[in-house]
C-alpha positions as a Markdown table, in Angstrom:
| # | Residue | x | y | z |
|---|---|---|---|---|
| 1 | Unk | 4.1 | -12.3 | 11.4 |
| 2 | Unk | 3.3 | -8.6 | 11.1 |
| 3 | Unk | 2.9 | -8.6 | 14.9 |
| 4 | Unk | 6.2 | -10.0 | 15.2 |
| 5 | Unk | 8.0 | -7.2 | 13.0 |
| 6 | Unk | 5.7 | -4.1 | 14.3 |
| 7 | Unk | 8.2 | -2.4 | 16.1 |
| 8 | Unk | 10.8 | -2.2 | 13.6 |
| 9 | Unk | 8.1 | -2.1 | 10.7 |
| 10 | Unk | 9.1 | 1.8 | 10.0 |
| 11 | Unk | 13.0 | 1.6 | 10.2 |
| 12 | Unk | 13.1 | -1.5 | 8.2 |
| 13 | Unk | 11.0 | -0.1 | 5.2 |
| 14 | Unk | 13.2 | 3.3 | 5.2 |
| 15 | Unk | 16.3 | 1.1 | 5.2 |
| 16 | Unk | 15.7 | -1.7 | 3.4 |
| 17 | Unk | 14.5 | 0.0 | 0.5 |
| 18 | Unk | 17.1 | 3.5 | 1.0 |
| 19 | Unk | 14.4 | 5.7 | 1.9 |
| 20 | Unk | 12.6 | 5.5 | -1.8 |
| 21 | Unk | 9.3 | 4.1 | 0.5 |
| 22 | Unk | 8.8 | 7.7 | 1.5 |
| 23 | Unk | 9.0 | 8.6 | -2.8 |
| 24 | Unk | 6.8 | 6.1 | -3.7 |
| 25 | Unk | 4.3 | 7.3 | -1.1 |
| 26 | Unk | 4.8 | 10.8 | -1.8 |
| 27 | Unk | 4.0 | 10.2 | -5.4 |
| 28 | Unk | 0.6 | 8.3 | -4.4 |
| 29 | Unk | -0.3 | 11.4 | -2.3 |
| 30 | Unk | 0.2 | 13.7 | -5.3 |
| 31 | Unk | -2.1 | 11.6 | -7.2 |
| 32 | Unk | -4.9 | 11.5 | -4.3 |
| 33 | Unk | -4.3 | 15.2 | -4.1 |
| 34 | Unk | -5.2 | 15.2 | -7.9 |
| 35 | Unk | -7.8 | 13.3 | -7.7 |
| 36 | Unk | -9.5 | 14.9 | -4.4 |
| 37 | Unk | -9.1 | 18.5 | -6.2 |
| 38 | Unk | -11.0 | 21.0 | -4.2 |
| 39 | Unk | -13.4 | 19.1 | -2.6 |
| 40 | Unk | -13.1 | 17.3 | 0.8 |
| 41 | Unk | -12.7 | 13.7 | 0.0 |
| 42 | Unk | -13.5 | 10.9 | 2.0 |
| 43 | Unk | -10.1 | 8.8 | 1.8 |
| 44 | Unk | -9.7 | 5.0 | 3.4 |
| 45 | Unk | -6.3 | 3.5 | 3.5 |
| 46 | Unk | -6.7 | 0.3 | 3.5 |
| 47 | Unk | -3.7 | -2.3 | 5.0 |
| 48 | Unk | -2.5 | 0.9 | 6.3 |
| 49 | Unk | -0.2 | -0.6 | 8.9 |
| 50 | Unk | 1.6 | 2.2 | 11.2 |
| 51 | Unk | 0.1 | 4.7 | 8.7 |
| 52 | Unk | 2.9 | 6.4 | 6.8 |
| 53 | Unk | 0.3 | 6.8 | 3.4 |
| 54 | Unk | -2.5 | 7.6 | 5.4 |
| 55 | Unk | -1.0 | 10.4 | 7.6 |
| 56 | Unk | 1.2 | 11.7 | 4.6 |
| 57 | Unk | -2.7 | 12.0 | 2.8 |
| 58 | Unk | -3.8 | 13.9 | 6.1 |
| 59 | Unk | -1.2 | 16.1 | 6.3 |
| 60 | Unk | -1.0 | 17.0 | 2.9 |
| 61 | Unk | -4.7 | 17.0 | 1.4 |
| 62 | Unk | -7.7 | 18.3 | 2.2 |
| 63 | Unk | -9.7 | 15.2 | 2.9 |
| 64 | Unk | -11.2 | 13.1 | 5.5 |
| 65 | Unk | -8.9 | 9.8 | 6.0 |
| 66 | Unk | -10.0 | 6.6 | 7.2 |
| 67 | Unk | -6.8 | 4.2 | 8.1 |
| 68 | Unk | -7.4 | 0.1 | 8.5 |
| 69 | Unk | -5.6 | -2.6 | 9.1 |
| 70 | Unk | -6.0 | -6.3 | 10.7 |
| 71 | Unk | -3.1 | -6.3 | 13.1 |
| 72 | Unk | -3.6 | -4.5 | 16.3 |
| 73 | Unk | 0.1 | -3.8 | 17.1 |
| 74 | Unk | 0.5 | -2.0 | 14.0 |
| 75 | Unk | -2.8 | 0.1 | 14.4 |
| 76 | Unk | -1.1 | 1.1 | 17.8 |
| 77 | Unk | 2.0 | 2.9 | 16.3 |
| 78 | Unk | -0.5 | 4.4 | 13.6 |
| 79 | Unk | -2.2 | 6.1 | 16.7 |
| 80 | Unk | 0.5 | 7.3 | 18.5 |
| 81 | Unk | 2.4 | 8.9 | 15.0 |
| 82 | Unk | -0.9 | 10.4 | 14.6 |
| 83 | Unk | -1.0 | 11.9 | 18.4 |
| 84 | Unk | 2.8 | 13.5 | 17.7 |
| 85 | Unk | 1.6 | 14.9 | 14.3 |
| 86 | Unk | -1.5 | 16.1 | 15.8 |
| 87 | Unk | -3.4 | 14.4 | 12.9 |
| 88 | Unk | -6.9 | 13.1 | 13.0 |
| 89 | Unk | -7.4 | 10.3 | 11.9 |
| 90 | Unk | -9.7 | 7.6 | 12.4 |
| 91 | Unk | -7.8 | 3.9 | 12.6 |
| 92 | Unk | -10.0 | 0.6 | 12.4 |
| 93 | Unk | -9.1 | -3.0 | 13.3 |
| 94 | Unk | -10.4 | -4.9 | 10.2 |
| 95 | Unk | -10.4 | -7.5 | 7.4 |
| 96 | Unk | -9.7 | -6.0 | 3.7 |
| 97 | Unk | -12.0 | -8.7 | 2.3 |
| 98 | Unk | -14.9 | -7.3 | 4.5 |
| 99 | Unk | -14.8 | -3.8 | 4.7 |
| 100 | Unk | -17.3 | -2.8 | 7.4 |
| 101 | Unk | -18.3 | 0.1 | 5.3 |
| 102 | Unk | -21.7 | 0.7 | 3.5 |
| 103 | Unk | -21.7 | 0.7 | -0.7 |
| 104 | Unk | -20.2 | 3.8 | -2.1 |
| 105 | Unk | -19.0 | 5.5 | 0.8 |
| 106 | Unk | -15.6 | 6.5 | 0.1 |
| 107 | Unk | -14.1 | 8.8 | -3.1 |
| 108 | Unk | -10.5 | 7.7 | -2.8 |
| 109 | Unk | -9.5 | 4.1 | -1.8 |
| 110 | Unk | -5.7 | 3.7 | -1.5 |
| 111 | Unk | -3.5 | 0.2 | -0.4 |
| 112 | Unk | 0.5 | 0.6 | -0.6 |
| 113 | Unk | 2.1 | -2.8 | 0.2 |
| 114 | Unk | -0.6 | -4.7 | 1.1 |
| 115 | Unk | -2.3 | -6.1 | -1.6 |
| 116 | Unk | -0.2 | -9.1 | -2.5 |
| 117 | Unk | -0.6 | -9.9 | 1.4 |
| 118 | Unk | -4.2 | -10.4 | 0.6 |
| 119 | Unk | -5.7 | -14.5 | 0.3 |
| 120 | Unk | -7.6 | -13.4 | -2.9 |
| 121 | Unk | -6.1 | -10.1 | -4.9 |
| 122 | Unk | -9.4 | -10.3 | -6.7 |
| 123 | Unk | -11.3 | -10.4 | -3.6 |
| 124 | Unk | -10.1 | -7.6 | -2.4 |
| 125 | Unk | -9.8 | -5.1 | -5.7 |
| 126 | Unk | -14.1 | -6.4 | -5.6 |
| 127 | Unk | -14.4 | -4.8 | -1.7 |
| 128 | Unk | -12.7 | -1.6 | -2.8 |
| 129 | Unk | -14.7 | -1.4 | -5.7 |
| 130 | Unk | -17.7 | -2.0 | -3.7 |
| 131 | Unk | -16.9 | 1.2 | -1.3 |
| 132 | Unk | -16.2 | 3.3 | -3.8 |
| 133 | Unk | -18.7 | 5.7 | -5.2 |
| 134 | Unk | -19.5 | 5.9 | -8.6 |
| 135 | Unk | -16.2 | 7.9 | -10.3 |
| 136 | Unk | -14.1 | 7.0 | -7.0 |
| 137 | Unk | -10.4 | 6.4 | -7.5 |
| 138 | Unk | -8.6 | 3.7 | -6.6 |
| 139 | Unk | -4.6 | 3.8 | -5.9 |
| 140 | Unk | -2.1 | 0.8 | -5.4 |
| 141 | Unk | 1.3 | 1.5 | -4.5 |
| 142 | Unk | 3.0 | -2.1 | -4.9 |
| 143 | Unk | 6.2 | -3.9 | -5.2 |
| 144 | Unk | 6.4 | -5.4 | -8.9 |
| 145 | Unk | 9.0 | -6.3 | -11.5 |
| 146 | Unk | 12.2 | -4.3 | -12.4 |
| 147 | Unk | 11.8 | -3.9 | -16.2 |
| 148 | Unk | 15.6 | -3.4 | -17.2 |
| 149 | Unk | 17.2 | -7.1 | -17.4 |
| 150 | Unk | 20.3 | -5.6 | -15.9 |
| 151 | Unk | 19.1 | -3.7 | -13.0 |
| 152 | Unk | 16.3 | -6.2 | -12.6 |
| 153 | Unk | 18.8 | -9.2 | -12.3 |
| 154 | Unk | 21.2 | -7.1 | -9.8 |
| 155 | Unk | 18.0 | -5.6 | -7.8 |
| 156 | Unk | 16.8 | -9.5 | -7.8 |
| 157 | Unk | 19.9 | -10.8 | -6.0 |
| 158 | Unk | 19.8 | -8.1 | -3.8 |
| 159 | Unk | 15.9 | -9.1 | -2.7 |
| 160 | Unk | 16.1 | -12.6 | -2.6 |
| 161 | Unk | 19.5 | -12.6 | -1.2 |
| 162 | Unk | 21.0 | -10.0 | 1.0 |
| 163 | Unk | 17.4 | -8.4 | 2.1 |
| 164 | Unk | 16.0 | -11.2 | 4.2 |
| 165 | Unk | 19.4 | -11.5 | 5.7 |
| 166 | Unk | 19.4 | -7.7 | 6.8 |
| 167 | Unk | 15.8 | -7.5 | 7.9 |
| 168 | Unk | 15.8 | -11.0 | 9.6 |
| 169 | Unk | 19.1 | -9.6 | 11.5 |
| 170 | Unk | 17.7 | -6.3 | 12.7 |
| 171 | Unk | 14.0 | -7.5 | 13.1 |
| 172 | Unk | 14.8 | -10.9 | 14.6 |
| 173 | Unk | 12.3 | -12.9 | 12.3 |
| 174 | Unk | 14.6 | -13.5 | 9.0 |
| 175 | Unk | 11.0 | -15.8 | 7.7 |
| 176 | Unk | 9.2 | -12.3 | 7.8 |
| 177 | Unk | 12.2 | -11.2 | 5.4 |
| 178 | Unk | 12.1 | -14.2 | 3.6 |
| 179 | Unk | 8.2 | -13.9 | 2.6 |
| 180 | Unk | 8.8 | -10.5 | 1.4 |
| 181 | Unk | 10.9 | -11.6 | -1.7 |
| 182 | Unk | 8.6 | -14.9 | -2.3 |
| 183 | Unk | 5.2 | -12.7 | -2.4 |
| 184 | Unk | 6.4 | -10.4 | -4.9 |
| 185 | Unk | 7.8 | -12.9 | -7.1 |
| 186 | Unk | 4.2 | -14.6 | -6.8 |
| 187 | Unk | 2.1 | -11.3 | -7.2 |
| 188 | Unk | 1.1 | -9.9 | -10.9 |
| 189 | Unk | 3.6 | -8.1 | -12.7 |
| 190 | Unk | 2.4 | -4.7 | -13.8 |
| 191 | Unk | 0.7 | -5.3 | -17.1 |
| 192 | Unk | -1.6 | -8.3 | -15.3 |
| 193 | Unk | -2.3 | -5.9 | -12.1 |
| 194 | Unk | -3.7 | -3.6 | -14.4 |
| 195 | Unk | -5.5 | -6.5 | -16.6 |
| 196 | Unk | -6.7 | -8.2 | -13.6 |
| 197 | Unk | -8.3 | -4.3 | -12.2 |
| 198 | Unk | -10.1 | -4.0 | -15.8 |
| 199 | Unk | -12.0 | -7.6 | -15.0 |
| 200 | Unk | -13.0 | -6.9 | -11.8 |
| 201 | Unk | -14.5 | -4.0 | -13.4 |
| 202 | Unk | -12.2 | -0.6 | -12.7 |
| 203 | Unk | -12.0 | 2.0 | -15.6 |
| 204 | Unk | -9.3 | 3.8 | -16.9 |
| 205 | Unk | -6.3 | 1.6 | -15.5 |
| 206 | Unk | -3.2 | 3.1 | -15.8 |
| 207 | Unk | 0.1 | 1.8 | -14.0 |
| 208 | Unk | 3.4 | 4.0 | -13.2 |
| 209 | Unk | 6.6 | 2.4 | -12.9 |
| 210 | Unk | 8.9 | 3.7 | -10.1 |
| 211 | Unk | 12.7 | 3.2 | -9.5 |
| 212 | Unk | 13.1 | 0.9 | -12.4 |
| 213 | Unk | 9.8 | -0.6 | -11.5 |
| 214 | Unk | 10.3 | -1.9 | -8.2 |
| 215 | Unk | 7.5 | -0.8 | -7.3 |
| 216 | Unk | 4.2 | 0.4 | -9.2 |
| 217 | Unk | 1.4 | 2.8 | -8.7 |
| 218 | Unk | -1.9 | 1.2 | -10.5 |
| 219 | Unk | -5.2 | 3.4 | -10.4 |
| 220 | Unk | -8.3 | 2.9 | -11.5 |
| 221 | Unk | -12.0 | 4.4 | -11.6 |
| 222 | Unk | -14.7 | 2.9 | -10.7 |
């Protein structure tokens, strides 16, 4: 499916969601940056897909970034975004639920968009955990639930309803479109993200709602 919707991955995420992706991003960034502080961090952006979070990291922190992602085609548009920013950084073909990374090898672990795409949430939150050093930060940028019953009922009919139409038109694959809206309705709203990061043994969970709570940043320490 991602395969399928590669090429117009980028347009349809500026498009679809009126350009907020590149605030919600922006905001993860600032809290990498916060947490990196003056030391070179080692970063991995996990699910990074054509790597808009992991460049924006790159090109705005002092850090060394790691990008991965299971789907080849995407990886490909990472590398050549990263050739035209002049950017290093390193991009690996790989599974989220077996990182080929030793124990405690990164500081930062980040994941916008891709979590809910995972077979087991809980699987994955255990990986990151396991590559993080002790005091490492974790960072989940997320689609969740709108918390005011107006705007969430109005933003609702918009995902369910009008969005797969849209994307399915200009990506030619409306079931791509039409899994978006179904795997946020499945994933954990923002309160059960957070309880769900405390069990699998993250500290100091905190959650940020953005744009009404359409999406969420969760972090965490391990």
């Amino acid at each position: 499916m991602f395969e399928a919707i590669a090429a117009r991955y980028d347009l349809l995420n500026h498009l679809l969601s009126a350009n907020f992706d590149r605030g919600w991003r922006q905001a993860v960034v600032e809290r990498v940056r916060e947490a990196a502080g003056q030391a070179r961090s080692r970063v991995l952006d996990v699910a990074c897909g054509t790597g808009d979070l992991a460049l924006a990291i790159a090109s705005q922190v002092e850090a060394r970034v790691i990008g991965l992602d299971f789907c080849r085609p995407m990886l490909t548009l990472a590398k050549r975004k990263a050739a035209v920013a002049d950017l290093p950084l390193p991009l690996i073909e790989g599974d989220a639920l077996r990182l080929p990374f030793a124990d405690a090898t990164f500081d930062i672990v980040t994941i916008a968009f891709g979590l809910r795409n995972l077979a087991s949430v809980e699987a994955g939150l255990g990986e990151f955990r396991r590559v993080l050093r002790p005091g490492g930060m974790i960072a989940i940028l997320e689609f969740s639930h709108p918390q005011v019953p107006g705007f969430r009922a109005l933003f609702n009919l918009y995902f369910d309803h009008l969005l797969p139409r849209i994307g399915g038109w200009i990506s030619g694959d409306r079931q791509a479109y039409q899994y978006l809206p179904r795997s946020v309705r499945n994933f954990p709203d923002q309160r059960k993200l957070a309880k769900m990061m405390e069990q699998m043994g993250f500290q100091k969970v905190s959650y940020r709602n953005l744009t009404g709570g359409i999406a969420a940043i969760h972090v965490g320490v391990r």
